[in-house]
MISE-110991 format. One record per residue: x, y, z of N, C-alpha, C in turn; residue in one letter. Coordinates in steps of 0.001 Angstrom, whole numbers, plus 500000, padded with zeros to 6 digits. Example, Ala and Ser with C-alpha at 12.3 -4.5 7.8 and 13.67 -1.06 7.14 Angstrom:
513190494310507800512300495500507800513200496700507800a 512850497750507080513670498940507140512900500030507870s 
***
This chain:
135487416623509889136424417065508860136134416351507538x 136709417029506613135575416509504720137369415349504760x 136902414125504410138169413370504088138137412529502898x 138660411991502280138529411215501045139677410032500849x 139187409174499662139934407820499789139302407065499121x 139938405849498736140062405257497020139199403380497880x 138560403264496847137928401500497064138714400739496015x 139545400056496343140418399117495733140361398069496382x 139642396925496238139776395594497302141556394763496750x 142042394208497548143508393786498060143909392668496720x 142516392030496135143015390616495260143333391511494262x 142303392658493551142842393896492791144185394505492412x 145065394380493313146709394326493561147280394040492314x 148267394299492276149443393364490729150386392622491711x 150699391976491560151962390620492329151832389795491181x 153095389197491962153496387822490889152524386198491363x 151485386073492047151290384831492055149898384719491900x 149217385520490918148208384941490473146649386397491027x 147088386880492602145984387621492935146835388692493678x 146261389808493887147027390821495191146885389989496349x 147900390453497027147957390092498191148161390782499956x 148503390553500674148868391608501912150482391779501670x 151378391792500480152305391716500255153307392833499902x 154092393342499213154707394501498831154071395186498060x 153187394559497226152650395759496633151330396704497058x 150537395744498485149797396480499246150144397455499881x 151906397552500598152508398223501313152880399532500585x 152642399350499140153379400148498217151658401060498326x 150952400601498155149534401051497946149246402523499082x 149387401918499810148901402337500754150271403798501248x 151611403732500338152337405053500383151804405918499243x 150666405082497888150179405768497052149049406476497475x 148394406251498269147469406789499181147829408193500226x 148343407787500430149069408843501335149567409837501067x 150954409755499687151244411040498727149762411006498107x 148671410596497913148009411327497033146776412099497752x 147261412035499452146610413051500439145339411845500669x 144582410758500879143752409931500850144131409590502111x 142581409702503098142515408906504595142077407790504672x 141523407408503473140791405744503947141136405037502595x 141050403909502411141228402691501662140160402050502128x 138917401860501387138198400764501402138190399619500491x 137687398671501180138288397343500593137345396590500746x 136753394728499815135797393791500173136140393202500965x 134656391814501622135443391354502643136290390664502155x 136783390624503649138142389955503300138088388231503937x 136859387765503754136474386424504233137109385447503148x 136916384233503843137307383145502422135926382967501608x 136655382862500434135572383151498952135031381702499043x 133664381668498832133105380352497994132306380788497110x 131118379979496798130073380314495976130718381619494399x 130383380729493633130900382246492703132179382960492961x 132926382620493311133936383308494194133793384518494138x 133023384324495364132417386489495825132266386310497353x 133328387352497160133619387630499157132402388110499566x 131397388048499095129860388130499692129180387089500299x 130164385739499678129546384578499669130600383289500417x 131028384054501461131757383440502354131908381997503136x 132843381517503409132668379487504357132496379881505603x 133125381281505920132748382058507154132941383405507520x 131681384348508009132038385360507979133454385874509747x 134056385036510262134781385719511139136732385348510648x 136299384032509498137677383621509245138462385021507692x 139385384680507761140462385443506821140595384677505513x 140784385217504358141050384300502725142632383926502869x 142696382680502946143692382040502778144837382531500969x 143940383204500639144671383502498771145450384808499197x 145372385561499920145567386775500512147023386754501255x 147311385397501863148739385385502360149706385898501719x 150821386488501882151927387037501059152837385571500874x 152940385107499811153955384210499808155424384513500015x 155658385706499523157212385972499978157836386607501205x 156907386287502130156861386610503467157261385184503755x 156708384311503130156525383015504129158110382790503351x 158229382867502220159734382476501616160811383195502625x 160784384747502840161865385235503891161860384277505377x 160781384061505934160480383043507102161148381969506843x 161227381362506097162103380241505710160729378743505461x 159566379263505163158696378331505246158346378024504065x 158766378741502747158828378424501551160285378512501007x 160311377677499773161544378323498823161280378622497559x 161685379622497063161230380565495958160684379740495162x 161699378302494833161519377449493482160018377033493748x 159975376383494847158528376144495061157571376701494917x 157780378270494695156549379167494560156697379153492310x 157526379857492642158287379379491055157717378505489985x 157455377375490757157004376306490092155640376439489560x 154773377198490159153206376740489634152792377763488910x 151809377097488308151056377946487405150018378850487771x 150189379998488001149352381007488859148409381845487818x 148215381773486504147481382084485767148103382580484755x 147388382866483566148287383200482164148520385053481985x 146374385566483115146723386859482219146571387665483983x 147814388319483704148091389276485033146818390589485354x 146178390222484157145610391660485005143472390964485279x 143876389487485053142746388573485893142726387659486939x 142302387630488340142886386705488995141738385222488088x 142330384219488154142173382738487895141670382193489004x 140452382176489722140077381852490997140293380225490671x 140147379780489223140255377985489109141592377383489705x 142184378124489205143929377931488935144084377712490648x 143678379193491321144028379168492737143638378121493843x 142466377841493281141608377088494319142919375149494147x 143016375517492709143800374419492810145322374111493587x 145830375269493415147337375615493364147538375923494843x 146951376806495508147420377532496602147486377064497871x 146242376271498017146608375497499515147645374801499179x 147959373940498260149279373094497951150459373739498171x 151022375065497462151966375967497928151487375658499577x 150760376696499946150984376947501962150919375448502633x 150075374507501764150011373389503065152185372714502944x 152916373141502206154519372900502291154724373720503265x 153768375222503773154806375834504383154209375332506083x 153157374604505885152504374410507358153151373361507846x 153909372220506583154787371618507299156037371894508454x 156380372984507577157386373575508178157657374422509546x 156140374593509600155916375936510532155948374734512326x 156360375890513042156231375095514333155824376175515419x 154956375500516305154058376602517014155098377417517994x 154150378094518093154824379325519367154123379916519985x 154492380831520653153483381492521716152763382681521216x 153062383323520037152003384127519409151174383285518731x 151772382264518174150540381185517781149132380388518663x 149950380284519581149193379513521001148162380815521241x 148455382032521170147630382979521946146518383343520926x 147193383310519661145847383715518264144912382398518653x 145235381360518756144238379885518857143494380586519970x 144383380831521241142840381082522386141829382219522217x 142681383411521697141402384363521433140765384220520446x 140579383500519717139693383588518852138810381804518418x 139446381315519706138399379966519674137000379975519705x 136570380930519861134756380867519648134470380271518344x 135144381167516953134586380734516064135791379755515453x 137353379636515774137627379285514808137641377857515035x 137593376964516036136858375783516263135899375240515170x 134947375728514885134055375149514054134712375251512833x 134638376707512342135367376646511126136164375661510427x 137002375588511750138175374658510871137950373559510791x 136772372533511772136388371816511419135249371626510276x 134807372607510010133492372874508974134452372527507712x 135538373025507259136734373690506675137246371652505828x 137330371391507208137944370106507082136943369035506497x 136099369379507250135072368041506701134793368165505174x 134878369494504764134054369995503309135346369212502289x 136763369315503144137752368573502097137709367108502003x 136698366435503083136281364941503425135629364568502698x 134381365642502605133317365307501615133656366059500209x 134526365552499317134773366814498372133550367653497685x 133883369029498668133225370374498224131723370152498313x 131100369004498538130131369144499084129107369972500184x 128553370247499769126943371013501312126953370488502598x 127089371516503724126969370475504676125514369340505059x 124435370277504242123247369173504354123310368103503433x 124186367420503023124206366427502574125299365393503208x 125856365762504417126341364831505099125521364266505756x 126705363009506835125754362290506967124403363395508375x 123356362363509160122516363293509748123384363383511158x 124289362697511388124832362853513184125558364342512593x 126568364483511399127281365615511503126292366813511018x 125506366849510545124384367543509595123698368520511468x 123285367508512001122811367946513713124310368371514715x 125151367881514419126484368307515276126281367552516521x 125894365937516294125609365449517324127539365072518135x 127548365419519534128980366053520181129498364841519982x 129507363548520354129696362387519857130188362317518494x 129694362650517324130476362117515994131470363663516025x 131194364960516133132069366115516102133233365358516829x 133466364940518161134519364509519132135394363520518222x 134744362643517429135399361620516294136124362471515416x 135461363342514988135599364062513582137056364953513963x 137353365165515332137907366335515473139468365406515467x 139321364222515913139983363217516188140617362673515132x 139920362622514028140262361790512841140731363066511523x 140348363872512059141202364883510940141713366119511756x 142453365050512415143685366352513307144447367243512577x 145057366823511710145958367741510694145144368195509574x 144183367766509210143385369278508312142935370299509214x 142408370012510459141916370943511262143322372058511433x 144687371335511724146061372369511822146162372803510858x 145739372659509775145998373308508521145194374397508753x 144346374689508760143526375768508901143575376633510256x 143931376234510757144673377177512083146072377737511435x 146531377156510618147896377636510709147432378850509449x 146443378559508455146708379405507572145830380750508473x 144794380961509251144012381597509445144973382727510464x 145999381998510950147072382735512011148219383449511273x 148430382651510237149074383766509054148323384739508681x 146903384749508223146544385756507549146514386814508805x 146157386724509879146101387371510697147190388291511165x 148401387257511142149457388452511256149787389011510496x 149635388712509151149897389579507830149190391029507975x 147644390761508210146513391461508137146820392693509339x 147275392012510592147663393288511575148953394001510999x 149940393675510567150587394472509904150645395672508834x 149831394739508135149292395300507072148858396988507402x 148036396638508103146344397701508648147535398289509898x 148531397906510520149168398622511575150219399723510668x 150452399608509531151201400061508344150433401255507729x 149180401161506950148456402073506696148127403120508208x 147666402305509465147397403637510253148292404580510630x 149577403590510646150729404754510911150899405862509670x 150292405636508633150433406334507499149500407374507289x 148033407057508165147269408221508260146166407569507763x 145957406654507368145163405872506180144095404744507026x 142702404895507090141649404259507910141333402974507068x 141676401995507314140987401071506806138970400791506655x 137969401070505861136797400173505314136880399348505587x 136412398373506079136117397080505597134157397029505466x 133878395752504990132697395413504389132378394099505284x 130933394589505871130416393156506225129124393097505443x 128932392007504909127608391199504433126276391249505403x 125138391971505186124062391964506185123581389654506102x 124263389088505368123642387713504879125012386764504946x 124688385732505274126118384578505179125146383280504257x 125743382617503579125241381834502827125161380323503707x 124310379380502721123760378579503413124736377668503982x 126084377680502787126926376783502710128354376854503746x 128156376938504951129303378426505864128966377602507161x 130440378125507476130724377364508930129506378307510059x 128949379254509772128322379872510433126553379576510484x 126239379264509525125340378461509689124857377175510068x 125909375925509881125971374928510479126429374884511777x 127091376062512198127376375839513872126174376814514166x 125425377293513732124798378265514886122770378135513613x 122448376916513497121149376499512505119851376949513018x 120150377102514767118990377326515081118474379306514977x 119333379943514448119613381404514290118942381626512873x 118860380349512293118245380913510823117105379793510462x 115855380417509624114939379989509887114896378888508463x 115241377526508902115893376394508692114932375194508697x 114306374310507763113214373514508320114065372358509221x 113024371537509475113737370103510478114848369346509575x 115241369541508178116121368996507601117432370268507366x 117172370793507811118458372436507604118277373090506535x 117047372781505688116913373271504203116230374698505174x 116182376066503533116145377018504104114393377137503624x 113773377582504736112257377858504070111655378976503451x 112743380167503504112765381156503188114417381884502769x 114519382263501547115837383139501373115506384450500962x 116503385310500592117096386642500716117237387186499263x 116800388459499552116951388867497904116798390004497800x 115965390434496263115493391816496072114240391288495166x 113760392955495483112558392700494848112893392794493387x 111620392832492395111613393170490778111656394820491445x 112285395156489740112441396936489484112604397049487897x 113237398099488239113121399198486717114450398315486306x 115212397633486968116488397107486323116529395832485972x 115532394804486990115680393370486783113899393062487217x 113325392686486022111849391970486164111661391125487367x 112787390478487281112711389070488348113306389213489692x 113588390650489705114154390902491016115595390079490695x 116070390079492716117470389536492332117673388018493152x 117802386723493275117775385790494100118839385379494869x 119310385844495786120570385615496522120366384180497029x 119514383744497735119730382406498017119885382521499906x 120561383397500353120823382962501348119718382978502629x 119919382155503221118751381424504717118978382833505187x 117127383101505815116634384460506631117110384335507917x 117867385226508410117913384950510161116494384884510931x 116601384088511619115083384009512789115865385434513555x 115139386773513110115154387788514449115133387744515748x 113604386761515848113171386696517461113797385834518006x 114859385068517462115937384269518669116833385067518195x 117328386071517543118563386815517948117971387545518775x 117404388241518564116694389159519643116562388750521212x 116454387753521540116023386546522659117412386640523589x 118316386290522394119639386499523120121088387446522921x 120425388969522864121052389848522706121895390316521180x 121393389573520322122198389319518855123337389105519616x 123599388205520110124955387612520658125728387183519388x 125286386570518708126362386362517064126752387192516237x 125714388378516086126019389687515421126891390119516075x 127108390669517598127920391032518384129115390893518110x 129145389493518046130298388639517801131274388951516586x 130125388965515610130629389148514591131433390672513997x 130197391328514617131122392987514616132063393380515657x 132193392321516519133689392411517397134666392065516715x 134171390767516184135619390263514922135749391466513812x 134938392074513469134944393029511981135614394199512873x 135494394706514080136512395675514473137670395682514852x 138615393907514773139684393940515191140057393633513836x 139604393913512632139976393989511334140143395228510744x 139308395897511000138951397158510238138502398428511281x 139129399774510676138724400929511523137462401625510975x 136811400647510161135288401233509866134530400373509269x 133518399980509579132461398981508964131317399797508477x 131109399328507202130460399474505974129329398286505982x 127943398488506721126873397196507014126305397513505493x 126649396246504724125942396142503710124675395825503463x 123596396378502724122647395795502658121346396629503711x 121653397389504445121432398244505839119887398247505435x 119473398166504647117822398419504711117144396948504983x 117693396064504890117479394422505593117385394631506730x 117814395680507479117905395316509049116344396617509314x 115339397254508493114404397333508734113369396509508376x 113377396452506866112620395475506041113126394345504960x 113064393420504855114362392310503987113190391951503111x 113562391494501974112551390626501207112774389254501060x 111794388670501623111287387397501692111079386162500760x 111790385465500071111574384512499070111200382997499286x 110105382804498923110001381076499287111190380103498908x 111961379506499403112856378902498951113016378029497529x 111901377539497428111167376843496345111717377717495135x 111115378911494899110734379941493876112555379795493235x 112158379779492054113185380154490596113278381531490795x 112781382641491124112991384196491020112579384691492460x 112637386087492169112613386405493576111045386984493533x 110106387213492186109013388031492167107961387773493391x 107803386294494166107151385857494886107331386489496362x 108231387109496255108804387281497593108038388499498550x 108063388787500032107213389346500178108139389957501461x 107969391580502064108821392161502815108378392020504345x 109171391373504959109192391179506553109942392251507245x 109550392286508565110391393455509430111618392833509867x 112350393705509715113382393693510266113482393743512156x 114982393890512543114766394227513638114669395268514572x 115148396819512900115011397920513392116125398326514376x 115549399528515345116403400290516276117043399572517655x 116060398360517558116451397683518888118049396861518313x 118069396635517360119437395565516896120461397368516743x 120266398085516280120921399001516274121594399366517606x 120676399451518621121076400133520143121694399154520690x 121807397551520558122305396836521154123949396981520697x 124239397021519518125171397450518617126067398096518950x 125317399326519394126116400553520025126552401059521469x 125267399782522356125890399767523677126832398643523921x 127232397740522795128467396645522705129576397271522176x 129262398093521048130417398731520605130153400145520033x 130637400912521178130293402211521190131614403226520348x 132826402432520479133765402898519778133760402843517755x 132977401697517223132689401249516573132531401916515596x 132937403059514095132269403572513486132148402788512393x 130845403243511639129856402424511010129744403067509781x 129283402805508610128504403128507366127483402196507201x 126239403231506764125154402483506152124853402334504833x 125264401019503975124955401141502511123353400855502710x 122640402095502278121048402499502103121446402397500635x 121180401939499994121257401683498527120048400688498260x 119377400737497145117951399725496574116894400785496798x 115817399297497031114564400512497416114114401029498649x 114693402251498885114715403143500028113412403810500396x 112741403595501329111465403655501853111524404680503342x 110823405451503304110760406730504604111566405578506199x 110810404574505624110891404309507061112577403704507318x 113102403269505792114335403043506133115457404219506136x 115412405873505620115681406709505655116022407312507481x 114499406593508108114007407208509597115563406590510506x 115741404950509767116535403775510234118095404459510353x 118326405045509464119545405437508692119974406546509775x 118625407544510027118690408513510629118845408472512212x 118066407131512098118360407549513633119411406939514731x 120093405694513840121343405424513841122285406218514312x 122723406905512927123121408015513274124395407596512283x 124470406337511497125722406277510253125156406922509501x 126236407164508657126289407891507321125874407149506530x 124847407270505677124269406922504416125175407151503031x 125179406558502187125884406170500513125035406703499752x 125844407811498613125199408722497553125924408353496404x 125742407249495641126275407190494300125791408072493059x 126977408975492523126325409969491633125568408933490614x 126799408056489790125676407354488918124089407748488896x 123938407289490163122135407112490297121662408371490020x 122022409617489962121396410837489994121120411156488612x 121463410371487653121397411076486151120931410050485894x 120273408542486618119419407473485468117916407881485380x 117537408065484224116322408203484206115392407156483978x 115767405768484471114867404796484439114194404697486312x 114510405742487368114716405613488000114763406824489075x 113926407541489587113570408915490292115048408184491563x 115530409388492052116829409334493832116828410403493798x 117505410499495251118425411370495883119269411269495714x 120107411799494375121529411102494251122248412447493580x 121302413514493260122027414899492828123080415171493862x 124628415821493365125404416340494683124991417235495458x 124048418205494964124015419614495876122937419329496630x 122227417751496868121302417765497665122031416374498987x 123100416487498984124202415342499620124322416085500865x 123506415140502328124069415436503474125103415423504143x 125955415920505042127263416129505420127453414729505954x 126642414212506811126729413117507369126041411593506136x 127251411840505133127218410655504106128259410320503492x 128392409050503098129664409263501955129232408896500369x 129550409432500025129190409506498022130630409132497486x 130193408328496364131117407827495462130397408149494135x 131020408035492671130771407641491745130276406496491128x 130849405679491688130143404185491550130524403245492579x 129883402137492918131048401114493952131028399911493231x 132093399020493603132062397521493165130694397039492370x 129949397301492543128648396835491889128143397717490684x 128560398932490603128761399455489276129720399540488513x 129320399927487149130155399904486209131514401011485752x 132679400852485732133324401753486078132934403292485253x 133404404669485597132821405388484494132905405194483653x 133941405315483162134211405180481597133144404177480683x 132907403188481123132121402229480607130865402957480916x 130508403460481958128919404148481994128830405650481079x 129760406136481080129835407057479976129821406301478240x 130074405415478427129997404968476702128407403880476560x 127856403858477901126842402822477678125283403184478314x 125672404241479315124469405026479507122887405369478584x 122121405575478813121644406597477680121914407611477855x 121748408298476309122532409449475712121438410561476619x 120437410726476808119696411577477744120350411782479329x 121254410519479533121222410659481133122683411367481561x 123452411266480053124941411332479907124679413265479578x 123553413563479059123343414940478366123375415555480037x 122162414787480790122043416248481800123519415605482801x 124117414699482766125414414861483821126520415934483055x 125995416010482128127482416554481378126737418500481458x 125416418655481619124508419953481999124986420205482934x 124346419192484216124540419585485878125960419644486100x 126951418836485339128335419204486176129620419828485367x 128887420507484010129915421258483338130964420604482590x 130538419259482530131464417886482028132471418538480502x 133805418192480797134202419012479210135248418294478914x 135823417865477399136817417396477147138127417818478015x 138003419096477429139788419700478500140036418898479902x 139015418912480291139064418230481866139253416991481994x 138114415866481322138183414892480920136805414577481662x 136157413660481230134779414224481360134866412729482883x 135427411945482961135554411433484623136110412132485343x 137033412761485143137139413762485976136366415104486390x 135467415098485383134770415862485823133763415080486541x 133172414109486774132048413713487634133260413121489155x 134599413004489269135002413287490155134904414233490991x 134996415308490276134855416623490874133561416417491866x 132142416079490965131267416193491262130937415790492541x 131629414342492912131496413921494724132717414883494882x 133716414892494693134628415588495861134258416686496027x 133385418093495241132694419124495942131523418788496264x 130553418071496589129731417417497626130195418324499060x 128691418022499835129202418653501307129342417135501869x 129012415645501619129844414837502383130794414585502730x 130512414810503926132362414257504835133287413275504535x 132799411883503908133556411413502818133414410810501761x 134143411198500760134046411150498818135261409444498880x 134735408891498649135006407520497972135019407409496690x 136435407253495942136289406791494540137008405510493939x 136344404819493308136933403887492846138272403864492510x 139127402880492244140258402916492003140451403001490349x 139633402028489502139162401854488204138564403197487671x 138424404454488260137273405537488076138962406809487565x 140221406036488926141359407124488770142057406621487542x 142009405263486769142545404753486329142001404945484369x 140718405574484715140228406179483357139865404556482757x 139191403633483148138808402584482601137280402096482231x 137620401651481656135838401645480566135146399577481630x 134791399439480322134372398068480803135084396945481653x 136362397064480908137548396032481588137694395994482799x 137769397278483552137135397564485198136388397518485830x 135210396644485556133944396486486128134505394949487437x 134014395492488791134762394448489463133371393440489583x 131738393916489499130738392739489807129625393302488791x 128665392418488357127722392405487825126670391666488984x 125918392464489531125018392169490909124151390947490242x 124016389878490650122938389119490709123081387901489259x 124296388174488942124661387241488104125930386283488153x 126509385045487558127267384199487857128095384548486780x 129192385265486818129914385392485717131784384987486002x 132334384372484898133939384185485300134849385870485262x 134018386734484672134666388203484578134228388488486209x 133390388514487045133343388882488329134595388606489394x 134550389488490379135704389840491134137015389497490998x 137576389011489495138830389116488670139710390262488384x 138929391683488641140034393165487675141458392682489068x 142423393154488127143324393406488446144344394751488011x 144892395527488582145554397124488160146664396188487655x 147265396740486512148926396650485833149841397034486625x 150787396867486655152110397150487487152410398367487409x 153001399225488179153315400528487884151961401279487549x 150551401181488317149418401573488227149429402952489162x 149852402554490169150046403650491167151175404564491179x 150618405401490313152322406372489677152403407452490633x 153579408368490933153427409306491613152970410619490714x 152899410482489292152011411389488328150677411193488763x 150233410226489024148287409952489576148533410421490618x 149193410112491534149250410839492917148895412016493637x 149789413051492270149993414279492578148912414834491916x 147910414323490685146942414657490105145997414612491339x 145664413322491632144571413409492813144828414088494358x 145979413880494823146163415114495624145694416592495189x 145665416763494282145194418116493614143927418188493859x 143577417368493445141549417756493365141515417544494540x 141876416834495621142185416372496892142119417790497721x 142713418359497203143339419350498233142599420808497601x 142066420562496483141049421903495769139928422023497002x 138749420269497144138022420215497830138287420293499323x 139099420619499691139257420992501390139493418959501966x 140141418205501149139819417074501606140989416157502099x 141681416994501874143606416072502616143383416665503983x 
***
């Protein structure tokens, strides 16, 4: 069936304390979704932010963002009091989150309410199912507040190796940071099942996003070192990237440590497993980012300032795929095939059997031959206008070249009366893909100010947009239900 639905990640939200949250105005979201005929809400991960603060760049990919808690949940609970929330300074301009402000402010708010909190038996039961990973974490979690914000390769070498002896100390001597992080990770959790138990009753599929890469700096790499190809000091001998192109000379340098394949492979991608078991008791659809890494990845000497040096290794292909699907057969998937797309990663895509990503953008740049025209869009794909990593329309309509803006406005009849984003709306929602994804910033008619990432750069404007209050009108609603319901897509 053809279905459609809006990418708005959750910090994006308007609330009063600085970022969106899993709070009233998510709940409100997700009835804007619904009158406006929309089956899915996709969203970033929803991991805790480090590095750059980009949920790409996670402390771990199986834990929850502690910024994400609803505070006035915990105030009705009786684990806050208003004044206390009241009190801090959550940032000046509402429609940017202040990741400085937060990082400062927010554990301080929740670690008052962890005082307060006292265990129970839904608490006791979140600790046992999910002790695989959250064990380390929270000790990974804890130590990093020991060593302030420091790498774990720069501790000392017993904790650096996880020799069981100093961990057994460690676990010992910071008993209550370790509860701190159980307690917040068990909040987000019940927030998060609510949340997502709220939208399905509403009709509404949760996206979520996993990272094909976890960074060096992550509870997931220090508990599990021998999975990534790591010299005898934990430094990485090889990282992750992109190649040079028509967009960036130097390619792009992510940084993060290569998985050793042939010991996942060895032992069933038992961590991947893992990991997309945790990503399905989050989300009713995973979005594998990056999906052409898992045929061919590009290779960077760790050394190297850019990525030009870098050179393409195999992936693990169909065999990591089939293991995937005989672990989790219920599991549905998206493949972001996005970059440089090569037959053989097309074959990957195909024989999978997820749906591949058609951003129109790409079909009208002429620095740059795709498959990105609509009338050449397979059923089994989903197309958007742009995602998080592009620029919202409006801003690509005023910054494009004027050649690439001529033939979109040729191929799709683009006209003032209409409004010329709405007309390249049109353009995915009559697509024959089964589902049209549009930005939230795209319904909102926003130029630059809506740009949620600039790929491959360190900027304080990155993953900051925030919507104004009263963003989600039931006038937008009934507009996009319209085109909604023109394209056969409610």
């Amino acid at each position: 069936m053809r279905k459609s639905g809006i990418l708005m990640h959750i910090t994006s939200l308007p609330g009063p304390y600085g970022i969106g949250s899993m709070g009233k105005c998510a709940y409100e979201f997700v009835d804007f979704l619904a009158a406006a005929g929309q089956a899915y809400w996709q969203i970033l991960p929803l991991s805790p932010t480090g590095y750059g603060d980009s949920p790409y760049q996670a402390f771990s990919a199986f834990a929850g963002n502690h910024y994400l808690i609803d505070l006035d949940q915990l105030i009705a609970e009786g684990l806050l009091l208003q004044d206390e929330v009241d009190g801090v300074c959550w940032g000046k301009d509402a429609t940017r989150v202040d990741f400085g402000i937060l990082y400062e402010n927010r554990a301080k708010v929740l670690h008052l309410a962890f005082k307060r909190f006292r265990e129970n038996d839904d608490y006791r039961r979140f600790v046992t199912e999910n002790e695989d990973w959250l064990e380390d974490y929270a000790l990974f979690m804890a130590l990093k507040e020991a060593h302030p914000g420091k790498t774990w390769q720069s501790w000392s070498l017993s904790l650096m190796m996880r020799m069981p002896a100093m961990l057994k100390a460690c676990v010992r001597d910071h008993k209550e940071a370790i509860a701190f992080q159980y307690f917040l990770q068990y909040q987000f959790d019940r927030q998060w099942k609510a949340l997502r138990g709220y939208a399905n009753g509403k009709g509404i599929r949760i996206i979520g996003d996993v990272p094909i890469y976890v960074p060096l700096d992550s509870a997931d790499v220090w508990a599990n070192a021998h999975l990534f190809r790591l010299d005898k000091n934990c430094r990485p001998i090889k990282v992750a990237g992109c190649p040079p192109d028509s967009f960036s000379a130097d390619g792009q340098l992510w940084g993060n440590p290569i998985y050793d394949w042939d010991k996942m492979k060895a032992d069933g991608y038992r961590w991947w497993i893992r990991r997309l078991k945790a990503a399905q008791r989050m989300y009713d659809v995973v979005r594998l980012d990056h999906f052409r890494g898992f045929e061919s990845f590009w290779s960077i000497p760790a050394a190297d300032d850019t990525a030009r040096n870098g050179v393409w290794e195999k992936g693990p292909g169909m065999d990591f795929i089939h293991a995937v699907h005989q672990a989790l057969p219920e599991l549905a998937f998206i493949a972001e095939d996005l970059g440089f797309v090569t037959d053989e990663v097309r074959k990957l895509q195909e024989d999978s059997g997820f749906p591949g990503m058609k951003v129109l953008q790409f079909a009208f740049d002429s620095r740059e031959a795709g498959d990105y025209l609509p009338h050449r869009y397979p059923v089994n794909s989903v197309c958007y206008c742009g995602t998080h990593d592009n620029p919202a329309m409006g801003q690509w309509l005023e910054e494009a070249a004027p050649e690439d803006i001529a033939y979109a406005k040729a191929y799709l009849g683009l006209n003032q009366e209409e409004g010329y984003i709405w007309g390249l709306i049109r353009g995915c929602m009559s697509s024959a893909s089964r589902l049209c994804v549009i930005q939230m910033q795209d319904y909102l008619q926003l130029g630059r100010e809506g740009r949620m990432n600039h790929p491959g750069t360190l900027s304080s404007s990155n993953w900051t947009w925030r919507a104004k209050p009263g963003f989600a009108s039931k006038t937008l609603a009934v507009h996009i239900l319209e085109i909604t319901r023109l394209y056969d897509r409610n």
